[in-house]
C-alpha positions in Angstrom: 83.4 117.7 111.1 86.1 119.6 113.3 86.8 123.4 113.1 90.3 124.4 113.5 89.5 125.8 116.8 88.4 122.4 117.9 91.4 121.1 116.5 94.2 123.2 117.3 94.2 122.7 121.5 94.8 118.8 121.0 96.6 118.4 117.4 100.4 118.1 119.0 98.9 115.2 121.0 97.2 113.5 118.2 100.7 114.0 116.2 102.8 112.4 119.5 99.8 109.4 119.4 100.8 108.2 115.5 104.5 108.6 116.0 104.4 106.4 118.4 102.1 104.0 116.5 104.8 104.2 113.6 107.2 103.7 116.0 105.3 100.2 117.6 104.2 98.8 114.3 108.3 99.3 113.4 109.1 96.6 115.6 107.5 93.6 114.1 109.1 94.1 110.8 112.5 94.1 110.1 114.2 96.8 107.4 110.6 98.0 107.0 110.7 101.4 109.1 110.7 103.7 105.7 107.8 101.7 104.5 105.9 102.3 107.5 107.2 105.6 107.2 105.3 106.5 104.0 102.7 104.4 104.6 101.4 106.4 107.8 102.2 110.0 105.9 99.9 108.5 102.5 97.2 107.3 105.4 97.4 111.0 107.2 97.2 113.3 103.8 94.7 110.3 102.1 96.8 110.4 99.1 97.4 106.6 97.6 100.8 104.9 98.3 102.4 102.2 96.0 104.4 99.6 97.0 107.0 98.2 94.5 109.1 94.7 95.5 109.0 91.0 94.0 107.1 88.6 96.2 108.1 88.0 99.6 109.0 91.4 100.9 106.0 91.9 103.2 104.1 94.3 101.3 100.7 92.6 102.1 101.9 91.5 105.7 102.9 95.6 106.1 99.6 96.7 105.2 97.6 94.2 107.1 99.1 94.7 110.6 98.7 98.3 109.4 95.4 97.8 109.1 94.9 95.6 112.4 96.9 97.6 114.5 94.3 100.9 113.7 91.4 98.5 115.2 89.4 98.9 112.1 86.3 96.6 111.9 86.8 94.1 108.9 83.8 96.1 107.1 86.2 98.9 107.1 89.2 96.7 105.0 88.7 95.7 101.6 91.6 93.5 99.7 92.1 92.1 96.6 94.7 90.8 94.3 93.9 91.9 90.6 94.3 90.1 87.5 93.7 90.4 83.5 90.5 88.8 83.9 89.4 90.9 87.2 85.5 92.2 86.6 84.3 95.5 87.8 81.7 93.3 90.0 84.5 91.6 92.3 85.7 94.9 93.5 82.5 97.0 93.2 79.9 94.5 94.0 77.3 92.3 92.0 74.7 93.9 90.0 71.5 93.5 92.0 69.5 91.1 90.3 65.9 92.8 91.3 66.8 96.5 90.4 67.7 94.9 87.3 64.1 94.0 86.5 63.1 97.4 87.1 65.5 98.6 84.6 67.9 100.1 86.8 71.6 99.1 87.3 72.6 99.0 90.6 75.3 97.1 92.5 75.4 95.1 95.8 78.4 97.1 97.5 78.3 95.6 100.6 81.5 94.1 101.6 83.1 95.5 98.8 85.6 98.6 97.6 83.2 101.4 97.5 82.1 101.1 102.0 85.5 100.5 102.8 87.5 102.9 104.4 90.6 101.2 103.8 91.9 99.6 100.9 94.7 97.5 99.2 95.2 96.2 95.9 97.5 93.6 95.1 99.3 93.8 91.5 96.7 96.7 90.3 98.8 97.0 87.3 97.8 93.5 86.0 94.4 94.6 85.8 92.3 95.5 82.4 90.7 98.7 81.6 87.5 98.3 83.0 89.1 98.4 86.0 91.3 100.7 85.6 89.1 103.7 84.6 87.1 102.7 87.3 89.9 102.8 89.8 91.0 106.1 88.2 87.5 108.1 89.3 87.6 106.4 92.6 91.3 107.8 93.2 89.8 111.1 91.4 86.8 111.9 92.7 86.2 109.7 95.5 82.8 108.1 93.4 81.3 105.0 91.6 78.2 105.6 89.7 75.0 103.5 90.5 72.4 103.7 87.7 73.9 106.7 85.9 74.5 108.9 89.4 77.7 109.6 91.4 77.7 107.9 94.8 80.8 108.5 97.0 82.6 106.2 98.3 83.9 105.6 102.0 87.3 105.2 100.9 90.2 107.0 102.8 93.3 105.4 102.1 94.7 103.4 99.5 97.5 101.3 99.4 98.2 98.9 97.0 101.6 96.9 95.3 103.1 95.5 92.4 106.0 93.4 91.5 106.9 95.6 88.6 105.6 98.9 86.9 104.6 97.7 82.7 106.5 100.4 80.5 103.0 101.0 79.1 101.1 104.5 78.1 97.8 102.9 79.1 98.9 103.0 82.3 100.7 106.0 83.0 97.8 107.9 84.5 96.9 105.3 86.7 101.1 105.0 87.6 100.5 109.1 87.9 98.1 108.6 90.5 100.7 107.2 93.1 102.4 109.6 93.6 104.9 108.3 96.4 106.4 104.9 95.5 108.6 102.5 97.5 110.6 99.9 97.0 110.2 97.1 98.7 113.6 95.6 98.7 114.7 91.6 100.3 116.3 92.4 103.5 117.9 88.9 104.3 121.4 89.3 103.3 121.7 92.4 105.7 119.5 91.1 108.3 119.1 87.1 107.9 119.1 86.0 111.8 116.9 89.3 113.1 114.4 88.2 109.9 114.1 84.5 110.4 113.8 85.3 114.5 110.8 87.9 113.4 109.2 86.0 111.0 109.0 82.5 113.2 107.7 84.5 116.1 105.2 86.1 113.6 104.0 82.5 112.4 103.5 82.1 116.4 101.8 85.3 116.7 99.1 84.4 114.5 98.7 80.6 115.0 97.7 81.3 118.6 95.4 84.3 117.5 97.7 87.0 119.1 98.2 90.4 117.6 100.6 92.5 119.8 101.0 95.0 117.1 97.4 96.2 117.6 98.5 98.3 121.0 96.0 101.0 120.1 98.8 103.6 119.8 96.6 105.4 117.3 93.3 105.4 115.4 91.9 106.2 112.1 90.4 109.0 114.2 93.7 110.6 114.2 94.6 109.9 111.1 91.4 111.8 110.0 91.8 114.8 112.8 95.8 115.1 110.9 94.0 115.8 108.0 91.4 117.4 108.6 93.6 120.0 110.7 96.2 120.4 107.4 93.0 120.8 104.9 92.0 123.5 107.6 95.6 125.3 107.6 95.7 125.3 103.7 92.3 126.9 103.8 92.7 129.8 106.5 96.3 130.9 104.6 94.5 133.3 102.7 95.7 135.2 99.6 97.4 132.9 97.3 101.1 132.0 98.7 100.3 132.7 102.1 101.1 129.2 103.5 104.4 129.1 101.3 105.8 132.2 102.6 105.1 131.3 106.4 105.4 127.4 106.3 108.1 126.8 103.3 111.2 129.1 103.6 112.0 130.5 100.2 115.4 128.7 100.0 113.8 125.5 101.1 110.9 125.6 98.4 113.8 127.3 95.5 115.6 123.9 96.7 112.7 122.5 95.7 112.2 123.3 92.5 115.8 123.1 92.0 115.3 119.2 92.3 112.3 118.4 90.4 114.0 120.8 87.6 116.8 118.2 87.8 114.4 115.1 87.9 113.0 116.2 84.7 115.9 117.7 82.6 118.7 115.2 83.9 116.7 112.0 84.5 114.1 112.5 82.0 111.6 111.3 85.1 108.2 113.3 84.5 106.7 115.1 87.3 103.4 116.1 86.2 101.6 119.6 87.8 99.6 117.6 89.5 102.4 115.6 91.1 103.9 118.9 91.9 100.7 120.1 93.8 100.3 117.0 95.1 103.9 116.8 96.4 103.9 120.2 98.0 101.2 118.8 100.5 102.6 115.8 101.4 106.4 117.4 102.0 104.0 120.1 104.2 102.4 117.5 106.1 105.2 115.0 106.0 106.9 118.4 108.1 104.1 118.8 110.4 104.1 115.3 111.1 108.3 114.9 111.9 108.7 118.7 113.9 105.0 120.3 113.7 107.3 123.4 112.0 108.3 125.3 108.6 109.4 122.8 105.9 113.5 121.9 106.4 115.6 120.4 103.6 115.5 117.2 105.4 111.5 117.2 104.6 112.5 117.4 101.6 113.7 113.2 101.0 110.3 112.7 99.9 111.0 114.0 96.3 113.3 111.0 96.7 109.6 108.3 96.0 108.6 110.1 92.8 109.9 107.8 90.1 107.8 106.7 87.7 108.7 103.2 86.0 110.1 100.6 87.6 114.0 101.5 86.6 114.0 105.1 87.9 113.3 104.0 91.5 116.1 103.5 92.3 118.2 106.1 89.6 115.7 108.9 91.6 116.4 108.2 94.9 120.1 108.1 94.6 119.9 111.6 92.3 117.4 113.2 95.0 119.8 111.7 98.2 122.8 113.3 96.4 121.2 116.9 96.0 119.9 116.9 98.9 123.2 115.9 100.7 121.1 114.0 102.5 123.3 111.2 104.5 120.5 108.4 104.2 116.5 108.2 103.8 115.9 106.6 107.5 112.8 107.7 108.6 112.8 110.1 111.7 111.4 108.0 114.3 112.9 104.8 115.0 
């Protein structure tokens, strides 16, 4: 694995390579650049993204050409669309019928979740529990267990979608989990000629086995080398607060807490420690990735994608916009 020293001398390069592959994969969707937006920050910090829209509103399409435009080998890529009667087996792999005899119980994973690097799950909150607790210590700790033992799993980014978030307990730590969330609106009444000209020359695109999105702008390589190279400037900060007080001004961080104090008091919208922590990295890498610099309140939209149920989507990014006195959410390449 890279040192920071190894790092360091080619990071701004590796940062210019997947702004420009946001920037490319931004022209074959239309209305979609804030998706992509999120989607490429959850990819850099490895931190799950979910995707919220009825059907129709290209959030498989988004994350496929996502996927294909990285290059990834379709070993690397697992998909699945999950329902009530989903079994742990479809996602993790058969139980292999030999080991069974032997008295162990150990699945196939080939071609499955647990050797994929990249993920998506389609309607994941449809699924039952047995999933769910299993796609709770994947998202956790990175594991499966294979006869009784941990095993890691290859996985590195997660994405997955929804056409609504269930106002249920069961599955508010699994809702938790995500902690950026985007709607995925319809675009056609702003945008009805540009989306019927993309879509017919998408239908094109892959009849004749073309994909032009796949310009090699960028590659899981420097998706991994962005995080590797934050993980590595977290770490060398030393004492505790170190890499507050030089990358988060105090006024920036005070604003802050200033809105996620509102989220919770005004809005009632729960923002759990862990969301907090978890937040705190993404606005820090969300900043390295827009200016390589010190958080600014602009970085700061992202507290914008931390609503919980389906309603407060929207109700938390029209608060967050408003505190912020932030003009609009438009991502900053374009």
């Amino acid at each position: 694995m890279w040192t920071l020293e190894e790092l360091e001398p080619e990071i701004d390069e590796v940062r210019t390579r997947i702004t420009r592959h946001s920037r490319d994969l931004m022209e074959f969707f239309v209305g979609r650049d804030l998706e992509i937006e999120l989607a490429t920050l959850c990819a850099c910090a490895q931190e799950p993204l979910l995707f919220v829209g009825p059907p129709g509103t290209a959030k498989s399409e988004l994350v496929v050409k996502f996927v294909e435009s990285l290059g990834l080998p379709e070993s690397d890529y697992f998909e699945y669309m999950l329902t009530k009667f989903t079994e742990p087996s479809e996602i993790l792999g058969p139980i292999d019928l030999e080991r069974l005899k032997e008295g162990r119980f150990v699945r196939r994973t080939q071609g499955k979740l647990p050797e994929a690097k990249v993920v998506f799950l389609d309607e994941v909150f449809k699924s039952n529990s047995a999933i769910l607790n299993t796609l709770l210590t994947v998202l956790n700790e990175r594991k499966i267990y294979q006869d009784g033992q941990p095993v890691p799993v290859a996985l590195l980014v997660l994405f997955a979608a929804t056409n609504d978030i269930p106002d249920n307990s069961e599955l508010e730590a699994m809702s938790d989990r995500f902690v950026l969330k985007v709607e995925t609106k319809p675009v056609k009444d702003d945008h009805f000629a540009q989306l019927v000209d993309a879509g017919i020359a998408n239908e094109g695109q892959r009849a004749t086995g073309q994909r032009p999105w796949a310009r090699g702008s960028a590659t899981l390589t420097d998706f991994l080398k962005i995080k590797r190279f934050m993980d590595l400037t977290f770490a060398s900060a030393g004492e505790l607060g170190a890499d507050r007080e030089h990358w988060c001004p105090r006024s920036v961080f005070a604003e802050m807490r200033r809105v996620v104090r509102a989220l919770e008091v005004e809005d009632k919208v729960m923002v759990s420690d862990r969301k907090v922590v978890k937040l705190y990295k993404l606005v820090r890498t969300y900043a390295f990735l827009r200016h390589g610099g010190r958080v600014t309140p602009a970085d700061l939209k992202l507290l914008a994608f931390t609503g919980n149920r389906r309603h407060e989507l929207a109700a938390v990014q029209e608060k967050v916009t408003a505190l912020l006195g932030l003009g609009s959410l438009a991502p900053a390449v374009s």
